[in-house]
C-alpha positions in Angstrom: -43.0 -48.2 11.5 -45.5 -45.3 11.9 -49.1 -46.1 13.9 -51.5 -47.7 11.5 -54.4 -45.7 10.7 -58.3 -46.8 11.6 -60.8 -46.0 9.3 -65.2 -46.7 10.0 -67.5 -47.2 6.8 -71.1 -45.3 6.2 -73.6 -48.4 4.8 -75.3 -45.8 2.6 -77.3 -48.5 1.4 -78.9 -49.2 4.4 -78.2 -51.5 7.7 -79.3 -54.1 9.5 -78.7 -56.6 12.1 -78.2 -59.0 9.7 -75.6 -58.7 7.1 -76.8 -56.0 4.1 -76.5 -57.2 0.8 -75.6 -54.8 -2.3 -72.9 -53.8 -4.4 -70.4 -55.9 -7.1 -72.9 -57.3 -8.8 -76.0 -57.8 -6.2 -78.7 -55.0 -5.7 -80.0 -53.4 -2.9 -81.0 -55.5 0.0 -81.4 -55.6 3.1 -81.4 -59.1 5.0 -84.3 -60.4 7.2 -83.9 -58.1 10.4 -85.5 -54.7 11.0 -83.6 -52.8 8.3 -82.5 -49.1 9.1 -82.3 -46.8 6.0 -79.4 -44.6 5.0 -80.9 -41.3 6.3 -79.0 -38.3 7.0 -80.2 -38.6 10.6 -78.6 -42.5 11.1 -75.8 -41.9 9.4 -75.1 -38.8 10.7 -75.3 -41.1 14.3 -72.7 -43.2 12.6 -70.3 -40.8 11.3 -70.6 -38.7 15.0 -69.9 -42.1 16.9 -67.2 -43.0 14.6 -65.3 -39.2 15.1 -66.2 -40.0 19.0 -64.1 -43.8 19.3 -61.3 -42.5 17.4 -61.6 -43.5 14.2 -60.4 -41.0 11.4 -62.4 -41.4 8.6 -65.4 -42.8 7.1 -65.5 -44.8 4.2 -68.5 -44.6 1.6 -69.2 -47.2 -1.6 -70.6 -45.7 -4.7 -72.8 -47.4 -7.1 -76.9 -47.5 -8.1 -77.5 -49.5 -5.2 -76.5 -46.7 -2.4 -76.9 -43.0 -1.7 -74.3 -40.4 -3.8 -71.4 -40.2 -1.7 -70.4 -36.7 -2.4 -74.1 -35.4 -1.3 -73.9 -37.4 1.6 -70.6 -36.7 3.3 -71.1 -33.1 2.1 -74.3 -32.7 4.4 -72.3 -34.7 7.4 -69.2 -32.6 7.2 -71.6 -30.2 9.4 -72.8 -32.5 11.8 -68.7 -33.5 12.7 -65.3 -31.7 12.9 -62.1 -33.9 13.0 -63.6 -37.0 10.9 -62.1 -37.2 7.3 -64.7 -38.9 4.3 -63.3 -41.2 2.2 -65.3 -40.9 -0.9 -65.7 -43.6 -3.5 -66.1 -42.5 -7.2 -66.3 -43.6 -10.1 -63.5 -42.4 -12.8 -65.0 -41.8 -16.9 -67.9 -41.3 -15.1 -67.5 -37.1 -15.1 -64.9 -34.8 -16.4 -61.8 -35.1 -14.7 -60.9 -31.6 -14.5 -64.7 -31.5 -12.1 -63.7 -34.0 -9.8 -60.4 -31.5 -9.6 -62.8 -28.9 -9.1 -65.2 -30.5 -7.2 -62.6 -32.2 -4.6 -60.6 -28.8 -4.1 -64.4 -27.1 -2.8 -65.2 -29.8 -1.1 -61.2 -29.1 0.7 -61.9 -25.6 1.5 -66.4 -26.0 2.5 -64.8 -28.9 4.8 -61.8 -28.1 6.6 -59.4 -30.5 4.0 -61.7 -33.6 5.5 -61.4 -35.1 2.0 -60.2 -38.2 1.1 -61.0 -40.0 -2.8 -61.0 -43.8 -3.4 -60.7 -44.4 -7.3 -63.7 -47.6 -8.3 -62.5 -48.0 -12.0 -65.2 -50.2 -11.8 -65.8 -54.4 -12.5 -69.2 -54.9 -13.1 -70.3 -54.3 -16.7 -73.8 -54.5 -15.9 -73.1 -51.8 -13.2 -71.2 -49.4 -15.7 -73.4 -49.4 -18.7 -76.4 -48.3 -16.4 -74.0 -45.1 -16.3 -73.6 -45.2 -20.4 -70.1 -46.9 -19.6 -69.7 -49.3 -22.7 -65.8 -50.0 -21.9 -64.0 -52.8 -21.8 -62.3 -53.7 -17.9 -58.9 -52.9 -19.6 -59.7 -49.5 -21.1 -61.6 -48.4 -18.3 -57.9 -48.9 -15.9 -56.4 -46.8 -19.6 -58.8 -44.3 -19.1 -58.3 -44.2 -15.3 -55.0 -43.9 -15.8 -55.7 -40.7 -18.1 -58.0 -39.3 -15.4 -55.8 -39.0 -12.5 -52.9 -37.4 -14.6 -55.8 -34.8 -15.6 -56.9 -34.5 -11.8 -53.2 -33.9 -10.3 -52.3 -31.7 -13.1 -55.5 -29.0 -12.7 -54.6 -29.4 -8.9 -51.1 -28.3 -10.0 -51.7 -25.8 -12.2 -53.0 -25.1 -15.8 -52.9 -28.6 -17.3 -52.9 -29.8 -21.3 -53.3 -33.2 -22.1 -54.0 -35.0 -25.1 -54.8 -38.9 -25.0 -57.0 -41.7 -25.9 -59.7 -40.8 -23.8 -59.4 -37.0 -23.1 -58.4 -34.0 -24.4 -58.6 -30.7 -22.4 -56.7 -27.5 -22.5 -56.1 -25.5 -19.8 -57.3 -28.1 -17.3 -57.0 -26.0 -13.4 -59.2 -24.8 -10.2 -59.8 -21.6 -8.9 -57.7 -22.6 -5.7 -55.1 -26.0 -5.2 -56.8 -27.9 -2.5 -55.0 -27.8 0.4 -54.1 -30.4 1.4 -54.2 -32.1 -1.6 -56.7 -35.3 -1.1 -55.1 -38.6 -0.8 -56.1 -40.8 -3.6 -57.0 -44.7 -2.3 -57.4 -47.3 -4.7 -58.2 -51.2 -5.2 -57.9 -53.4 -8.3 -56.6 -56.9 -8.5 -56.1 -57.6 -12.0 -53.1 -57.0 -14.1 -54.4 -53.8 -15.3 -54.9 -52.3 -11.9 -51.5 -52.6 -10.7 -49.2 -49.7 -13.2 -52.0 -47.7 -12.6 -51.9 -47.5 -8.8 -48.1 -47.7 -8.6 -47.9 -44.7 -11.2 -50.9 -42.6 -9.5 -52.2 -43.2 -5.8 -51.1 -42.3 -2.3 -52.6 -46.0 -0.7 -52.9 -49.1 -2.3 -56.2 -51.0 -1.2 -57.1 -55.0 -0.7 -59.8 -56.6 0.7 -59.3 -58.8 3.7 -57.9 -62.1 2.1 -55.5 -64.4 4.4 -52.3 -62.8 5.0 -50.2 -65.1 2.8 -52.2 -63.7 0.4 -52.4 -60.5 1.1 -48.8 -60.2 1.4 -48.3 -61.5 -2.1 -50.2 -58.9 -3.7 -48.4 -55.9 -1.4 -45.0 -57.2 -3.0 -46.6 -56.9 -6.2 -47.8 -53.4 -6.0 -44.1 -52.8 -4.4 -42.4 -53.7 -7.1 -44.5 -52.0 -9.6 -44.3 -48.3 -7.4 -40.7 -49.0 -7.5 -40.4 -49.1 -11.0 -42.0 -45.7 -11.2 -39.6 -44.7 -8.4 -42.5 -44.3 -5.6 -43.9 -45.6 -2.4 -47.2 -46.4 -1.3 -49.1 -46.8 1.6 -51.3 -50.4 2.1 -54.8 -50.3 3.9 -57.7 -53.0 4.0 -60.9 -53.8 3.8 -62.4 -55.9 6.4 -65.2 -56.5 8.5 -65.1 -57.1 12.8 -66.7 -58.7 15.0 -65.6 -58.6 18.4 -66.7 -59.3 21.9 -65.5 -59.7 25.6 -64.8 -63.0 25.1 -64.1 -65.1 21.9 -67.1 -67.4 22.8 -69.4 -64.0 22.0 -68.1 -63.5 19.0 -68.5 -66.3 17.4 -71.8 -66.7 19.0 -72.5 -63.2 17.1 -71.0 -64.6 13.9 -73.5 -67.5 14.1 -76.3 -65.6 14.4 -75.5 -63.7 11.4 -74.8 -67.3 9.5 -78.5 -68.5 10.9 -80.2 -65.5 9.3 -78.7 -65.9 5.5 -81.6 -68.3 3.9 -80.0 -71.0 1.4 -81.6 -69.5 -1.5 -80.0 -66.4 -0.7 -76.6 -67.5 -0.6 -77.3 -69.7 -4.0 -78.5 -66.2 -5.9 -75.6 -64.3 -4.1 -73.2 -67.1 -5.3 -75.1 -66.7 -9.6 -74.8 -63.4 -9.7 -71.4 -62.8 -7.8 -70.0 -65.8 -10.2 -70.6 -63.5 -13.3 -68.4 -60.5 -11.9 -65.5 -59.5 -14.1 -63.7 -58.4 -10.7 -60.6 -60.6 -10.0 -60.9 -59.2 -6.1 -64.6 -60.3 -6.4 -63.5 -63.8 -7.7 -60.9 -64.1 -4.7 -63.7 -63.4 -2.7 -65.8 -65.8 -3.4 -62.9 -68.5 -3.6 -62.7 -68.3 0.5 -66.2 -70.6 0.5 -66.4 -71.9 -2.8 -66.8 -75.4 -0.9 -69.5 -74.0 2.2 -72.8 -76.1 1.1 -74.1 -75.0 4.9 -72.4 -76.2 8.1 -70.7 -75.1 11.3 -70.4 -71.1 11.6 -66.2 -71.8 11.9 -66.0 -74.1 8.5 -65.5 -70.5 7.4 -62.7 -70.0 9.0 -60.1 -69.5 6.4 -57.5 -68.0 9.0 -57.4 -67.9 12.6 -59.8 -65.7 13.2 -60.7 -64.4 9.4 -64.2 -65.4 8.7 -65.4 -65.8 5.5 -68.9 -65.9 6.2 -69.8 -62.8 5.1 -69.5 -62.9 1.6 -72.1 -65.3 1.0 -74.5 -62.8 0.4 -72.6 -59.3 0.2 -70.4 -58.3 -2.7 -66.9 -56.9 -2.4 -65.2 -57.3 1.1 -66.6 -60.0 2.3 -64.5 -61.3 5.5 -64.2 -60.7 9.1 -62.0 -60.7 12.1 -63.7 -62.5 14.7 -62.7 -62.8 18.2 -62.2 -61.3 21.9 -60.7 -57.9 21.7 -56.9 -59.4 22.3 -57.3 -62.0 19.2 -58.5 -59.3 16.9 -55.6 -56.9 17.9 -53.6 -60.0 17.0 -54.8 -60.2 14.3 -54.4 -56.5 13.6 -50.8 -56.5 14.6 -50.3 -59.6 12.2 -51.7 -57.7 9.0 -49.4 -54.9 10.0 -46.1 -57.0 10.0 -47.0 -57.2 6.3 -46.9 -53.6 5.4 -50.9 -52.5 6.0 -51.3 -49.0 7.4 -54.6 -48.7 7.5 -57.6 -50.6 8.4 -61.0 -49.6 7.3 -63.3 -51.6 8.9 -67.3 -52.4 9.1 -70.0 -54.2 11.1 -73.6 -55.4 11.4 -74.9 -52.9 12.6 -72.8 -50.7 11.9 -72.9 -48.2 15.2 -73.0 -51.0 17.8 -69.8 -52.5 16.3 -68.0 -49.7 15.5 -68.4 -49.3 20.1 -67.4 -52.4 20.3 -64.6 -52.2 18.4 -63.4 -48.5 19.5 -64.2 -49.4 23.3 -62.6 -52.6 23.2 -59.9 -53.2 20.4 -58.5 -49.4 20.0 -57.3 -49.3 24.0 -56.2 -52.7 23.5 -53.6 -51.9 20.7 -53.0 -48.6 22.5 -52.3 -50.3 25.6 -49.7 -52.5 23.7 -47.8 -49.3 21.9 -49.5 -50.0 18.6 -51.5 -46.7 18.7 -50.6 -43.7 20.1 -52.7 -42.4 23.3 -56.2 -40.8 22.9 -55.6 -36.9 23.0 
């Protein structure tokens, strides 16, 4: 089994000390706490901190409620050197032979720093701001349409004729090189053919592990069928401390500063998402009316508490450095190579997770030395 892979996130809509709302569903917020906006300057902090601990590479969302992720990582490829971008996009969204285009410059202006998470997209309020009147079905068709149109310019001069597009003569200038790795999440059935057929790493967000391991030997089975292998990685946040009494201290401070109206319009709105993950999500404290930080405890360790009030991932490992490498090492036993994680705020955590939990897993083999 080969070392699994640590990835930081960019909160391009803005941080806080308190957990940041936004996304699937929610607009932008930004809890009760001094918020920190998603300038160049801060996140630039982020992304140098992140390169700094070890990580190797940052994940950004995409949607109206945050800053464009191409622009951004574009302007923080010069303020870094090793750290990779994984850059969330949206798919019907622009012509598939530009992304080609626009992913093989980005290759060559960046050093090959590129990585692309597919967002087919779940929220229908979300796509039709965008002119996107699909149905969630045709929109993982079209997807489906758009990488074979990506991979094939990247390959060479590309015809394809389908539901969705038509082009002749799809190519770049110049293959990337190497060719981005293409990440991608999707819970429903219609997600599924389309990463086995298409994607380098199959994403989930941090469910239990039972449950998480279900849906890996779903997405194995399905790659199989198209004669492939994937790679697994997840979505999670972390909180971790010196001692396990800090960090659930810290995840009850977070719990004191949600307000109960907030989690009740969280809870509306999030209801109304067409994302299965989304619904998953908000299964893990359908039955929290308020209580004790650990009544959202829906593992050893994996926290639900976050997604009361943020949409998407919305879990955490919680613990003393050891029990979150535990943890770690518990996820991988299941298949997951890579972990890209997140935390309020987002440059204190990531030290406290790159000074305490990365030596710890190296320290037990899981991770090779720090060059």
């Amino acid at each position: 089994m080969s070392a699994p892979r640590f990835h930081w996130f960019l909160p391009t809509t803005g941080d806080s000390r308190s957990i940041v709302g936004g996304g699937h569903g929610l607009g932008r917020g930004h809890g009760r706490a001094a918020f920190r906006p998603p300038t160049i300057e801060y996140l630039g902090q982020i992304a140098r901190s992140a390169e700094q601990l070890g990580f190797e590479a940052v994940l950004t969302p995409t949607g109206t409620y945050c800053e464009d992720a191409w622009l951004v990582t574009a302007a923080l490829t010069q303020v870094t050197t090793r750290l990779k971008f994984l850059v969330a996009f949206r798919p019907g969204l622009l012509s598939p032979t530009l992304a080609a285009q626009m992913a093989a410059t980005y290759q060559r202006i960046s050093g090959g720093r590129l990585l692309l998470n597919i967002v087919t997209g779940g929220e229908e309020t979300e796509q039709r701001r965008f002119g996107d009147h699909l149905g969630k079905d045709e929109r993982y068709a079209r997807t489906d349409e758009f990488l074979s149109i990506v991979r094939g310019a990247w390959n060479g001069r590309f015809d394809f004729s389908g539901d969705y597009y038509d082009v002749e003569d799809a190519r770049v200038a110049e293959a990337p090189d190497p060719l981005p790795e293409l990440y991608f999440g999707g819970s429903s059935a219609a997600a599924g053919p389309v990463a086995a057929k298409h994607v380098d790493v199959y994403l989930t967000w941090g469910e239990p592990p039972a449950a998480v391991a279900e849906k890996l030997n779903w997405i194995r089975k399905l790659a199989a069928e198209q004669g492939r292998t994937l790679r697994f990685g997840i979505r999670l946040h972390v909180i971790t401390r010196d001692t396990s009494a800090e960090a659930w201290a810290e995840a009850e401070r977070l719990l004191d500063r949600i307000p109960a109206e907030d989690i009740a319009k969280a809870r509306k709105l999030l209801g109304q998402s067409a994302s299965v993950g989304q619904q998953r999500m908000l299964a893990l404290h359908a039955g929290f009316q308020g209580g004790k930080v650990r009544d959202l405890e829906v593992h050893p360790g994996l926290w639900a508490g976050v997604g009361l009030v943020r949409g998407g991932a919305g879990t955490a490992l919680v613990g003393n450095h050891a029990e979150v490498a535990d943890l770690i090492e518990e996820y991988t036993a299941l298949g997951i190579d890579e972990f890209v994680l997140s935390g309020h705020p987002h440059l204190e955590e990531a030290y406290w997770f790159g000074e305490g939990v990365l030596p710890e897993l190296r320290h037990r083999g899981v991770l090779h030395q720090a060059a």
